[in-house]
TIROTOR-585643 format. One record per residue (C-alpha): residue number from 0; x, y, z. Coordinates in steps of 0.001 Angstrom, whole numbers. Last residue first. Layout:
<atoms>
<atom k="NUM" c1="X" c2="Y" c3="Z"/>
...
</atoms>
This chain:
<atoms>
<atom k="304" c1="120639" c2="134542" c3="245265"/>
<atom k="303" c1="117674" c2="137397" c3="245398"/>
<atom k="302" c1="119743" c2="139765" c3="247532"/>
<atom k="301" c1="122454" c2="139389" c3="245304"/>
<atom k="300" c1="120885" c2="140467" c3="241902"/>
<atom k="299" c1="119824" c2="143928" c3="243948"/>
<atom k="298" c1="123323" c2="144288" c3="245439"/>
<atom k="297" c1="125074" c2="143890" c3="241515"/>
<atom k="296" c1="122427" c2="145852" c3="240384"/>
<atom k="295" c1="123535" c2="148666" c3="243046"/>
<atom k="294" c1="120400" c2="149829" c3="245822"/>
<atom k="293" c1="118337" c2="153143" c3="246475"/>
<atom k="292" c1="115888" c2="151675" c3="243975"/>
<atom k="291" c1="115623" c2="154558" c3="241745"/>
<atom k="290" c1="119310" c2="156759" c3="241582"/>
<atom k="289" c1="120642" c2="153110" c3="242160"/>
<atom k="288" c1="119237" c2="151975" c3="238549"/>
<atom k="287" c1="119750" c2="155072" c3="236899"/>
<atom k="286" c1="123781" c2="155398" c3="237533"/>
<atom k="285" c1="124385" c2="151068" c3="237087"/>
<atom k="284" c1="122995" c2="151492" c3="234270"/>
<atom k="283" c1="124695" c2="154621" c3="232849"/>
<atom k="282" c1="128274" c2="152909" c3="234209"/>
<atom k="281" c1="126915" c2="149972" c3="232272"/>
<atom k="280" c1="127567" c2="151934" c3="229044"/>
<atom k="279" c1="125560" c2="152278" c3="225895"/>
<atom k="278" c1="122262" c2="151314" c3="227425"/>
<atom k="277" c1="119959" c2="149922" c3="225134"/>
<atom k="276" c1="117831" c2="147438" c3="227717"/>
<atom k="275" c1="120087" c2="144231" c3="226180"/>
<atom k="274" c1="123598" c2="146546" c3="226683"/>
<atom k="273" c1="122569" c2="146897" c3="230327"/>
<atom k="272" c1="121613" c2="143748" c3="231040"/>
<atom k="271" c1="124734" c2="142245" c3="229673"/>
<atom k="270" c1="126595" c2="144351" c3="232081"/>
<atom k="269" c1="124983" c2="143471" c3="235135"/>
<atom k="268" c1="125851" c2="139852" c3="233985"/>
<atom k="267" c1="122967" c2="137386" c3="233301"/>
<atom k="266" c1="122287" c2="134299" c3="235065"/>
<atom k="265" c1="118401" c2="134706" c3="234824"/>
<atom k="264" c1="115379" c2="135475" c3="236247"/>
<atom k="263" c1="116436" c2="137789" c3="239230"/>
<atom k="262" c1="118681" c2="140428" c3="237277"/>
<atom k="261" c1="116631" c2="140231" c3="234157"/>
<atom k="260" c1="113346" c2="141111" c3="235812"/>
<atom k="259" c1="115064" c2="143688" c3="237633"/>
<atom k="258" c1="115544" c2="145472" c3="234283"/>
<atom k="257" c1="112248" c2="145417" c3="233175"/>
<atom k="256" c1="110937" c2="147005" c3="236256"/>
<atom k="255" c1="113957" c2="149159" c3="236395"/>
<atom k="254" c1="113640" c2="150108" c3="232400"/>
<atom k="253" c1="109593" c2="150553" c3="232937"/>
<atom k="252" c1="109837" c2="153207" c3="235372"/>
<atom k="251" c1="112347" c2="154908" c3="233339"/>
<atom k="250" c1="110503" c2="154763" c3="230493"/>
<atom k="249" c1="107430" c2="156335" c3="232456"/>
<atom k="248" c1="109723" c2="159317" c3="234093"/>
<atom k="247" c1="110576" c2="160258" c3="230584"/>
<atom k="246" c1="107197" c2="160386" c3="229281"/>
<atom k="245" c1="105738" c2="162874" c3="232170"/>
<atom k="244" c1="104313" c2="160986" c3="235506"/>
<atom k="243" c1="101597" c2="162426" c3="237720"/>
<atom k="242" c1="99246" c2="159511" c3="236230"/>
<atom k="241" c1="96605" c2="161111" c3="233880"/>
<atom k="240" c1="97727" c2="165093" c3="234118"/>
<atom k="239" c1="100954" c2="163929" c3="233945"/>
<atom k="238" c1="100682" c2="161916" c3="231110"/>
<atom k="237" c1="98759" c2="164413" c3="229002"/>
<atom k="236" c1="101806" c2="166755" c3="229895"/>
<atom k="235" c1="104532" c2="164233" c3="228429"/>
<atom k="234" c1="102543" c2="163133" c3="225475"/>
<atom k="233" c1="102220" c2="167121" c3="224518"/>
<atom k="232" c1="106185" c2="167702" c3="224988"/>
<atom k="231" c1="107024" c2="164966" c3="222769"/>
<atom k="230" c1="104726" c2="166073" c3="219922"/>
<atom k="229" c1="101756" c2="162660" c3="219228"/>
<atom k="228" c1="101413" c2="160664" c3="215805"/>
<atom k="227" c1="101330" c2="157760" c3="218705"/>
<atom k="226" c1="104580" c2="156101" c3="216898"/>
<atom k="225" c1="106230" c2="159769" c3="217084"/>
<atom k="224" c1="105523" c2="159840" c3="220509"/>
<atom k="223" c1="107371" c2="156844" c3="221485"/>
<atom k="222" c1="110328" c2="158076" c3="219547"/>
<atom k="221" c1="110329" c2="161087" c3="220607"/>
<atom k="220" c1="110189" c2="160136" c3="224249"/>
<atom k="219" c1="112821" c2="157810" c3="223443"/>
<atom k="218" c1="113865" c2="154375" c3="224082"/>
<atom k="217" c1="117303" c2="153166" c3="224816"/>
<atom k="216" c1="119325" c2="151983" c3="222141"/>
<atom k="215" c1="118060" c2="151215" c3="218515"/>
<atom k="214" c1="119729" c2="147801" c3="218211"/>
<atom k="213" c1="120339" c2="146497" c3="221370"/>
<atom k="212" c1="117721" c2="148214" c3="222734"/>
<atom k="211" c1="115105" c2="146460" c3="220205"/>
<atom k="210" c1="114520" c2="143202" c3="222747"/>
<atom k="209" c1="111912" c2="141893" c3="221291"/>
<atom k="208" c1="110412" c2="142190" c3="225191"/>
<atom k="207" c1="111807" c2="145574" c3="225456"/>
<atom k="206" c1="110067" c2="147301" c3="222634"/>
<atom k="205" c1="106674" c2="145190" c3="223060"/>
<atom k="204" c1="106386" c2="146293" c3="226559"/>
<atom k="203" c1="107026" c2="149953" c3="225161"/>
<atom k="202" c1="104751" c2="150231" c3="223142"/>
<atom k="201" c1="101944" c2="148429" c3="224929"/>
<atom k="200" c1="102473" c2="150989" c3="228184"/>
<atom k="199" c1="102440" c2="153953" c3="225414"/>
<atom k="198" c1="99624" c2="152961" c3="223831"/>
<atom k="197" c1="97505" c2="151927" c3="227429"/>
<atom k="196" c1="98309" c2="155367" c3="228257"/>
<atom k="195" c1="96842" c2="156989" c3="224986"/>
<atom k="194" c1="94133" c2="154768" c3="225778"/>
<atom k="193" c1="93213" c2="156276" c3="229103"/>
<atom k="192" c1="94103" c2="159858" c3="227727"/>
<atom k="191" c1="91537" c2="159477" c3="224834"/>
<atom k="190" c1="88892" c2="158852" c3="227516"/>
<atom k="189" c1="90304" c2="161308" c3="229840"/>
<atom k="188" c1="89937" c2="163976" c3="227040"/>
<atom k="187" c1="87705" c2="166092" c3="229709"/>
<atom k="186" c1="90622" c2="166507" c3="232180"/>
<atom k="185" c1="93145" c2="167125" c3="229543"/>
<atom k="184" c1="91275" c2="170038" c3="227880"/>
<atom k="183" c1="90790" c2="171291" c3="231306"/>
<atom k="182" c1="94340" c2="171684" c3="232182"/>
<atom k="181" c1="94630" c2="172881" c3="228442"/>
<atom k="180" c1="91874" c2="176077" c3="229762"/>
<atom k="179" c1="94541" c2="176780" c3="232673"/>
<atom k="178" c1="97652" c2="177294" c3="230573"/>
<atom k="177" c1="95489" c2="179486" c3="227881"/>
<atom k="176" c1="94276" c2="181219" c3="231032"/>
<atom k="175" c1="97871" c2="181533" c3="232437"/>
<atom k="174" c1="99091" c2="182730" c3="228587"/>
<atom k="173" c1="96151" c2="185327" c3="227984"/>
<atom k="172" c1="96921" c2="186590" c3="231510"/>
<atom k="171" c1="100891" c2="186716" c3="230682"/>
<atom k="170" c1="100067" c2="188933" c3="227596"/>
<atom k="169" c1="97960" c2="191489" c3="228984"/>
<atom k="168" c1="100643" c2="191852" c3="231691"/>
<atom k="167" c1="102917" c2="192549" c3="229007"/>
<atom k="166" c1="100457" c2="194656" c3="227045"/>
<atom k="165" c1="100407" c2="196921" c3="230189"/>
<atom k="164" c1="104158" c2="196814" c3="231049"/>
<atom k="163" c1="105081" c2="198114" c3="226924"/>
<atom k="162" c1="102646" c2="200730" c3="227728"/>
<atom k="161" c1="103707" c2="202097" c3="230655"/>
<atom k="160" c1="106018" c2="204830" c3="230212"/>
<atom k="159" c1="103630" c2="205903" c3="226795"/>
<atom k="158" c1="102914" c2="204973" c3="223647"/>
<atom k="157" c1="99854" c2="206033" c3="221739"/>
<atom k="156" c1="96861" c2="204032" c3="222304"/>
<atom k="155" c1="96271" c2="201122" c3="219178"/>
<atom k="154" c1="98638" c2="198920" c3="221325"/>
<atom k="153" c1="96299" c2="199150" c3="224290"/>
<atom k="152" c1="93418" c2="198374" c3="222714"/>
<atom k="151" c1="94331" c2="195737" c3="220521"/>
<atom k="150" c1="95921" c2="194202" c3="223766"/>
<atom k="149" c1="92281" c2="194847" c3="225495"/>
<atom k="148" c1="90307" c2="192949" c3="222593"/>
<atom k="147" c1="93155" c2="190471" c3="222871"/>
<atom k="146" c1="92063" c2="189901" c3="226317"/>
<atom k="145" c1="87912" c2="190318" c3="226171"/>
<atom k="144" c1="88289" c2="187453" c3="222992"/>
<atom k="143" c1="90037" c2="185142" c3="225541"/>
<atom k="142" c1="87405" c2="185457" c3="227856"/>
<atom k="141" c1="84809" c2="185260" c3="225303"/>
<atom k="140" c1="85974" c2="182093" c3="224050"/>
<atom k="139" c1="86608" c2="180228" c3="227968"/>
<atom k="138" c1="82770" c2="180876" c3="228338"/>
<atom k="137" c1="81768" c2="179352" c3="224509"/>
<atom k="136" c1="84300" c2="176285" c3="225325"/>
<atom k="135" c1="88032" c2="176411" c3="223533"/>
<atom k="134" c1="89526" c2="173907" c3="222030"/>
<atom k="133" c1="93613" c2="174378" c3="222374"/>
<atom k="132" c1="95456" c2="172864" c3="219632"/>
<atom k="131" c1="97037" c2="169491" c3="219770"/>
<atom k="130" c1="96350" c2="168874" c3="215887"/>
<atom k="129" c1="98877" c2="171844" c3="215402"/>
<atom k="128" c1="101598" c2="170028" c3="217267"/>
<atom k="127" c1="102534" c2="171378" c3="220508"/>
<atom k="126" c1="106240" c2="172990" c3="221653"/>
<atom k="125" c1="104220" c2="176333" c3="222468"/>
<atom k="124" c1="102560" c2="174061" c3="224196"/>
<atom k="123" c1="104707" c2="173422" c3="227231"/>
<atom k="122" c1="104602" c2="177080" c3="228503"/>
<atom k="121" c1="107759" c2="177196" c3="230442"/>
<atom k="120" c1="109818" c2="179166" c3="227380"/>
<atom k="119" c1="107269" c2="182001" c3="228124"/>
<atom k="118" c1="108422" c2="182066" c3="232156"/>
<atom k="117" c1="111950" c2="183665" c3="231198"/>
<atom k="116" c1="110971" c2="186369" c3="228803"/>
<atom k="115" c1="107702" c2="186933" c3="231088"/>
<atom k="114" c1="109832" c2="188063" c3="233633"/>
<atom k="113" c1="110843" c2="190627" c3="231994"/>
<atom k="112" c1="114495" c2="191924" c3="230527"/>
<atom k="111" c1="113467" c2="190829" c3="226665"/>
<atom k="110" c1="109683" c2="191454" c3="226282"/>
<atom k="109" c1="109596" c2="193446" c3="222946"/>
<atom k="108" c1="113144" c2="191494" c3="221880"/>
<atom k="107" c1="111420" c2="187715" c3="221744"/>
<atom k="106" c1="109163" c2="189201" c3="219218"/>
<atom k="105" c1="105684" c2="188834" c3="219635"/>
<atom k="104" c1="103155" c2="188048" c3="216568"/>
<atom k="103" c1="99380" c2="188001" c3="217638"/>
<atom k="102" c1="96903" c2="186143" c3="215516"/>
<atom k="101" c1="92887" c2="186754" c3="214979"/>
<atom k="100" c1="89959" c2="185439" c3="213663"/>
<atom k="99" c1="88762" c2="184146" c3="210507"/>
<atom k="98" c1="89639" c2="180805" c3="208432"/>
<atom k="97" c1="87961" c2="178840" c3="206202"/>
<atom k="96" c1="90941" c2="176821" c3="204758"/>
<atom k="95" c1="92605" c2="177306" c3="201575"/>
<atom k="94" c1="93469" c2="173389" c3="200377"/>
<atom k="93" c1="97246" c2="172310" c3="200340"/>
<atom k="92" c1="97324" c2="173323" c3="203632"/>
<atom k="91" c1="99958" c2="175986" c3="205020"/>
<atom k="90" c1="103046" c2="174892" c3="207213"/>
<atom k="89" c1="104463" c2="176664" c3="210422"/>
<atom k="88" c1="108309" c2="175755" c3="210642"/>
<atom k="87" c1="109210" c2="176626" c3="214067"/>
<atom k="86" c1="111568" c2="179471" c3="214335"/>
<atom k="85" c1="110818" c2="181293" c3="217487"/>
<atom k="84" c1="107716" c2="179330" c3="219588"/>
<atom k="83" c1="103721" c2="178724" c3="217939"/>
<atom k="82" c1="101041" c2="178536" c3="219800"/>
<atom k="81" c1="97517" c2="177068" c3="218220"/>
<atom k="80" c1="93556" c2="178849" c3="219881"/>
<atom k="79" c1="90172" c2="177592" c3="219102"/>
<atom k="78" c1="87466" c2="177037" c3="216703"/>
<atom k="77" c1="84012" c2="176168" c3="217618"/>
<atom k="76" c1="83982" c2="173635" c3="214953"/>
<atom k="75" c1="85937" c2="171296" c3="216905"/>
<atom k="74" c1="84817" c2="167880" c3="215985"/>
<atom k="73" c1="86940" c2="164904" c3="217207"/>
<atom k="72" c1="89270" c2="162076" c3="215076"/>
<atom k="71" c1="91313" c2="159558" c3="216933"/>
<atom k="70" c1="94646" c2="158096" c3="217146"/>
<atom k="69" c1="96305" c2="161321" c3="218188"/>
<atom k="68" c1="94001" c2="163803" c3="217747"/>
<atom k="67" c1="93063" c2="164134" c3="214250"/>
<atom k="66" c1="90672" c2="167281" c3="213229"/>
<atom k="65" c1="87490" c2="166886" c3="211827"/>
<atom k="64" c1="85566" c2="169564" c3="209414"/>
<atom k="63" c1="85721" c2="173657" c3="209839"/>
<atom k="62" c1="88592" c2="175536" c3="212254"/>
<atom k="61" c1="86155" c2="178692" c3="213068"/>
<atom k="60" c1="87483" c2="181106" c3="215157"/>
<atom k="59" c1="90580" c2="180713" c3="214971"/>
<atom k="58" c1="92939" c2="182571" c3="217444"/>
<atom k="57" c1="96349" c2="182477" c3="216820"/>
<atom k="56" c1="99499" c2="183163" c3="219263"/>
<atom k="55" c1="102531" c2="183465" c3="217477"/>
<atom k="54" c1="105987" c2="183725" c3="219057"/>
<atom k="53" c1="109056" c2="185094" c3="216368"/>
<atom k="52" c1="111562" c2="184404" c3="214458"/>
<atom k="51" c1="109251" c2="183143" c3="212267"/>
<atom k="50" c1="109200" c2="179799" c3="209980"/>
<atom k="49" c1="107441" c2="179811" c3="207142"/>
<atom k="48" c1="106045" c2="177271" c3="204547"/>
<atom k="47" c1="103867" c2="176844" c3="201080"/>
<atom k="46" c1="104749" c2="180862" c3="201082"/>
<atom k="45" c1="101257" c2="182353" c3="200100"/>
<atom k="44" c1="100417" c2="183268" c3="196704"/>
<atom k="43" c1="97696" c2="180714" c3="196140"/>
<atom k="42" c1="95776" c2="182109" c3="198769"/>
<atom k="41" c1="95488" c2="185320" c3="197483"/>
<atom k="40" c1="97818" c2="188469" c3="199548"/>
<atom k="39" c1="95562" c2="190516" c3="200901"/>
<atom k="38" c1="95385" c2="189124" c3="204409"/>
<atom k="37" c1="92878" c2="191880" c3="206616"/>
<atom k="36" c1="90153" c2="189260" c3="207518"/>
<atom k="35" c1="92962" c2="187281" c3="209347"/>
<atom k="34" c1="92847" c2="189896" c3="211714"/>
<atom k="33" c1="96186" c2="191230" c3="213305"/>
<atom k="32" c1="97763" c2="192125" c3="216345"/>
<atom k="31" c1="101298" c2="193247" c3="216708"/>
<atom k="30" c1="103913" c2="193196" c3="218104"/>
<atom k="29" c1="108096" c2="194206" c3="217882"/>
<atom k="28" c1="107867" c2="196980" c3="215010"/>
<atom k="27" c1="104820" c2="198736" c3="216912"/>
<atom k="26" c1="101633" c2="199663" c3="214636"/>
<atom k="25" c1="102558" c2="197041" c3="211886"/>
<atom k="24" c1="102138" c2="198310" c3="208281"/>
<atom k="23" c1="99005" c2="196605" c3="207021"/>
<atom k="22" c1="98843" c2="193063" c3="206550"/>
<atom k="21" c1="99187" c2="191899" c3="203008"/>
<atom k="20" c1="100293" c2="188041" c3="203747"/>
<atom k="19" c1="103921" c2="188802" c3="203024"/>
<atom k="18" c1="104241" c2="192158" c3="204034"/>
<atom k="17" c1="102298" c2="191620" c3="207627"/>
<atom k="16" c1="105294" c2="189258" c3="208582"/>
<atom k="15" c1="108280" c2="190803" c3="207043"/>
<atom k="14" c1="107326" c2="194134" c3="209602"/>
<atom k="13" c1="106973" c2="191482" c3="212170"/>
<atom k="12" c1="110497" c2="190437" c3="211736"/>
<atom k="11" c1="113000" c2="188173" c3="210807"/>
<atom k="10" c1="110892" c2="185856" c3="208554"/>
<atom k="9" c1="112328" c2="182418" c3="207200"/>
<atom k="8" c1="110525" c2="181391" c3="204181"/>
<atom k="7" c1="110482" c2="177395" c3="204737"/>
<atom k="6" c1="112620" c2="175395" c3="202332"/>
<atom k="5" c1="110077" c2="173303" c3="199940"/>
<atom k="4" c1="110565" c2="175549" c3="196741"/>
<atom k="3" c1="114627" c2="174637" c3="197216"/>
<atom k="2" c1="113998" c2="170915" c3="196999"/>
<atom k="1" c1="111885" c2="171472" c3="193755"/>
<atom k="0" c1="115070" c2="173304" c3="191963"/>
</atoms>
């Protein structure tokens, strides 16, 4: 019976949406834009856990206290702005929180046949963890205020040829500032992106060195985010924007570095190499270690006998 309290409350549309937390009736069946001033429902009678069928886009003003990034803790009392993608689970805190603002709920269906249905599944946080939030200066606040402020307006109008283009358009500039303002973020987290990198180098140096392929395989970006309390998608961008590398492109790196150093140190077999870096088949090897050195590990091992 306690298992079953813990399954998320899966919503199927909007209209579920503002009946469970007290909204008023949505003003389009497909999106909508609501305050959090307007929940009725007590705190103590919301679902412990949902998970929407639909893309969520909140704006907090005020998110009070310290929240963990990664291996640190920073203050963020100016609030800021979470994403959340078709049927993630979204969890409530055990504690009611202090918050006010706004969230806007789109369906996959109100912008099915645009561009925008496409370029959406591009945005790399809607794949971020809630403590990866975007934090928001006073100048990038009021320019995301002035863009729901002009979605509220534009969905409160009545509906017209246009309408559904106009809140469309409203919603890929909210999305390419959101994009630009987590540049940013990056750029001025350089500090925690230095050590993040130093993490992830240390991580997996000690992965290959006791030799933990050949029990757990090749390493994963999910694994070697989940050890930096990091999503996999969030450790890839912060990467980039530090080295021009994502996650993937780092173990890789590191597997032919690692990997040569067994071909030239030692009288092991191609294939024994493989199996102790956690490949499953040498064929795999030999694939990744041509496609980045332009040579065979057989040819490579030769050239230094």
């Amino acid at each position: 019976m306690e298992k079953e309290k813990n399954i998320p409350l899966k919503l199927n549309s909007i209209s579920e949406m503002h009946k469970v937390l007290g909204f008023p009736k949505p003003l389009h069946p497909l999106i909508s834009l609501v305050n959090y001033a307007d929940i009725k429902i007590p705190y103590e009678e919301w679902p412990k856990s949902i998970s929407p069928n639909f893309y969520k886009i909140s704006y907090k003003k005020s998110l009070t206290g310290k929240i963990k990034y990664g291996q640190g803790f920073y203050d963020f009392d100016e609030g800021g702005l979470s994403f959340i993608s078709p049927n993630q689970v979204i969890s409530c805190a055990d504690d009611e929180q202090d918050y006010s603002g706004c969230t806007l709920l789109i369906h996959p269906d109100f912008i099915r046949g645009y561009t925008l249905d496409h370029k959406i599944k591009t945005y790399g946080f809607f794949s971020y963890s809630a403590n990866e939030a975007l934090f928001l200066s006073d100048k990038e606040k009021q320019i995301i205020i002035s863009v729901f402020e002009n979605i509220k307006e534009e969905l409160s109008n009545p509906i017209d040829d246009v309408s559904q283009e106009l809140v469309i358009s409203h919603i890929e500039v909210l999305l390419n500032y959101s994009n630009r303002f987590y540049k940013r973020q990056f750029i001025t987290r350089k500090a925690a992106s230095h050590d993040l990198l130093i993490k992830f180098e240390q991580l997996l140096n000690v992965y290959f060195e006791q030799e933990e392929g050949l029990q757990k395989g090749l390493p994963t970006v999910e694994y070697l985010a989940g050890q930096l309390n990091f999503s996999p998608r969030y450790l890839s961008d912060m990467l980039r924007s530090l080295t021009g590398q994502n996650a993937q492109q780092h173990i890789h790196e590191k597997l032919i570095e690692k990997a040569k150093e067994y071909l030239t140190a030692g009288n092991l077999t191609v294939a024994e190499v493989a199996y102790l870096l956690g490949f499953e088949h040498p064929q795999s090897f030999n694939k990744l270690f041509r496609k980045k050195t332009n040579l065979t590990p057989i040819a490579f091992k030769r050239s230094f006998n």
